[in-house]
MDTraj code that builds the backbone (N, CA, C; nanometers):
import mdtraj as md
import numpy as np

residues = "UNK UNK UNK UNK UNK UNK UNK UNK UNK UNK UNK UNK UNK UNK UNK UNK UNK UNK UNK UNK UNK UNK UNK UNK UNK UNK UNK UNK UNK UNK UNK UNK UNK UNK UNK UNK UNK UNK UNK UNK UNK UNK UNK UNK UNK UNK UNK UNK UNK UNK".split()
xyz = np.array([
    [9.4346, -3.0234, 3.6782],
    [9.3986, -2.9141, 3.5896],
    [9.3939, -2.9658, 3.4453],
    [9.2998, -2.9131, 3.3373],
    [9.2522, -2.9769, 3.2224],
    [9.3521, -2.8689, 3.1537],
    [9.4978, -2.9880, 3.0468],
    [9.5447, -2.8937, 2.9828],
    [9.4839, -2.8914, 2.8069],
    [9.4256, -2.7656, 2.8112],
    [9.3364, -2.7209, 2.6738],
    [9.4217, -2.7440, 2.5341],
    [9.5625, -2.7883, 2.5486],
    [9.6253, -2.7809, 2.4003],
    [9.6205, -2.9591, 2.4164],
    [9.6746, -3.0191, 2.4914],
    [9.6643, -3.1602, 2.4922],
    [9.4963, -3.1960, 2.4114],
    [9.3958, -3.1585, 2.5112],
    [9.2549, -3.1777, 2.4509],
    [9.1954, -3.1427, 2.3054],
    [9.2675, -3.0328, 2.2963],
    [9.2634, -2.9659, 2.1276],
    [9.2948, -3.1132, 2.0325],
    [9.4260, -3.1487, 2.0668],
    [9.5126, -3.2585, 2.0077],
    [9.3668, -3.3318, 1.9898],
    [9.3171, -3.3900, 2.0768],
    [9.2330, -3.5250, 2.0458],
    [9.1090, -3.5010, 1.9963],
    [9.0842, -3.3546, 1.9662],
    [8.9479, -3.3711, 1.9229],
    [8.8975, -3.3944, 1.7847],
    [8.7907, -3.4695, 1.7672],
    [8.7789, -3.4828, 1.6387],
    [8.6476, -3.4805, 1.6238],
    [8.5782, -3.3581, 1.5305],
    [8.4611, -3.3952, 1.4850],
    [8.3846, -3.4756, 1.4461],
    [8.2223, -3.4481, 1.4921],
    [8.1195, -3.5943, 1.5150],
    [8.0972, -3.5856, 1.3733],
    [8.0879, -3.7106, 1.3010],
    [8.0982, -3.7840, 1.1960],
    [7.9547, -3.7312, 1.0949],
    [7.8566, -3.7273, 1.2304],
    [7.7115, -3.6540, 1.2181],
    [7.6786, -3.5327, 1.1786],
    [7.7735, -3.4674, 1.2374],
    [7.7224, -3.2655, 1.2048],
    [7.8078, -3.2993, 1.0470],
    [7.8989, -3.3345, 1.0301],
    [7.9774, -3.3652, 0.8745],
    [7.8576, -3.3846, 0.7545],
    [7.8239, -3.4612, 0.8200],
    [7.7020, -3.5948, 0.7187],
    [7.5661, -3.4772, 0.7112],
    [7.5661, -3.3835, 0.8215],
    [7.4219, -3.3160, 0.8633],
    [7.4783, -3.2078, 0.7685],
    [7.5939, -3.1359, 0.7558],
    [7.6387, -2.9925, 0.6874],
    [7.6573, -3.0534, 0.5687],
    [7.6461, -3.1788, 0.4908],
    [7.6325, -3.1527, 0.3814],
    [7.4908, -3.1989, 0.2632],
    [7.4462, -3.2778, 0.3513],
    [7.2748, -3.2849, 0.3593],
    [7.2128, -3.1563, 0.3047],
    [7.2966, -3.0830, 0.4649],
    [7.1782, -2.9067, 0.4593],
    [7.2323, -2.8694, 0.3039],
    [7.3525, -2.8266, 0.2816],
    [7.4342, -2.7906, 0.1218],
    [7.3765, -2.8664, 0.0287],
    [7.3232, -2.9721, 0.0057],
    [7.3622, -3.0307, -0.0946],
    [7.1771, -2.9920, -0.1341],
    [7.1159, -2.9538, -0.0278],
    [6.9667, -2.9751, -0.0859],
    [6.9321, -2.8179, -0.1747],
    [6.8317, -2.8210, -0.2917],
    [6.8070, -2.6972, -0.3525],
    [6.7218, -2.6451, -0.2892],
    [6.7144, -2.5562, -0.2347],
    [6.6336, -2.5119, -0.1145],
    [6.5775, -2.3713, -0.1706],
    [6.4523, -2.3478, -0.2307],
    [6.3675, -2.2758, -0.2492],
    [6.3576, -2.1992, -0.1483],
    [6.3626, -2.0073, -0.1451],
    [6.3673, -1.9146, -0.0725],
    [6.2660, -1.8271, -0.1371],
    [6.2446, -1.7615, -0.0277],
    [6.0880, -1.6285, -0.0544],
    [6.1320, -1.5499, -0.2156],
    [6.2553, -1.5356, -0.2356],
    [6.2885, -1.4483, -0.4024],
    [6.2680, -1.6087, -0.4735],
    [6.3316, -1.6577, -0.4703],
    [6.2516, -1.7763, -0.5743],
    [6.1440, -1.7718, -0.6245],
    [6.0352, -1.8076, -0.5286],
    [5.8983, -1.8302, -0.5262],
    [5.8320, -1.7167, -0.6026],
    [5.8992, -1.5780, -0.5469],
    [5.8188, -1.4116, -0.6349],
    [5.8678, -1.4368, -0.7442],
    [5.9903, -1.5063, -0.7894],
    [6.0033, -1.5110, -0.9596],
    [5.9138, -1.5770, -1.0059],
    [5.8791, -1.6924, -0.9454],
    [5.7992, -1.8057, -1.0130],
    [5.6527, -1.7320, -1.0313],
    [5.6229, -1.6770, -0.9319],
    [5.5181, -1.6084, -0.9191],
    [5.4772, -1.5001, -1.0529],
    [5.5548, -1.4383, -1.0908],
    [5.5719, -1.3422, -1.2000],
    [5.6047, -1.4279, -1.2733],
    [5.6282, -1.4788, -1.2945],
    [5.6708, -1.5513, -1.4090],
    [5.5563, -1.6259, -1.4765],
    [5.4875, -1.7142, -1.3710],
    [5.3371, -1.7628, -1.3991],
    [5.2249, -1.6918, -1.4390],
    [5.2677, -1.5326, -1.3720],
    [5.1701, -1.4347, -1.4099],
    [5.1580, -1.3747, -1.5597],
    [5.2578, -1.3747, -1.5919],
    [5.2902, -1.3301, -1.7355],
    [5.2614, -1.3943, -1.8261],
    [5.2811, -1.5514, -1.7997],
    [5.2373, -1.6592, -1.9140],
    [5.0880, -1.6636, -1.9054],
    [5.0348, -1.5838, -1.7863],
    [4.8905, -1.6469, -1.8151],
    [4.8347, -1.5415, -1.8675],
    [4.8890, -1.4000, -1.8137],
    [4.8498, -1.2833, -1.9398],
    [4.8706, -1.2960, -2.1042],
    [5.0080, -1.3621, -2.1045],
    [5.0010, -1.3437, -2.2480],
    [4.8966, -1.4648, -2.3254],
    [4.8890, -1.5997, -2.2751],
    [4.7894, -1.6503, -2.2688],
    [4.6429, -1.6179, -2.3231],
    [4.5939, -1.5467, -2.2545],
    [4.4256, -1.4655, -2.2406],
    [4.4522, -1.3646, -2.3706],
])
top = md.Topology()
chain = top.add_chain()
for i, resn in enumerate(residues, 1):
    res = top.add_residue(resn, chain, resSeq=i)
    for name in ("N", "CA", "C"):
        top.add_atom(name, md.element.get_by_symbol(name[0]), res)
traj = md.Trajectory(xyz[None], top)
């Protein structure tokens, strides 16, 4: 029988998902409200512009 607290003891997270979760965090990752600011934002400079 597999005892689950012994196994707990030895486990240790893959070195990879570590290295992968802070990759994903660390990047500036542009989202759909971003983009509508930029969007308005471009729009306005080119009105006041003209």
């Amino acid at each position: 029988m597999i005892n689950f607290e012994e196994e707990l003891k030895k486990f240790h997270p893959s070195l990879e998902v570590e290295d992968a979760e802070e990759a994903i965090y660390n990047q500036d990752l542009t989202d759909m409200a971003d983009l509508l600011v930029k969007i308005v934002k471009e729009s306005g400079e080119q009105e006041s512009a003209e």
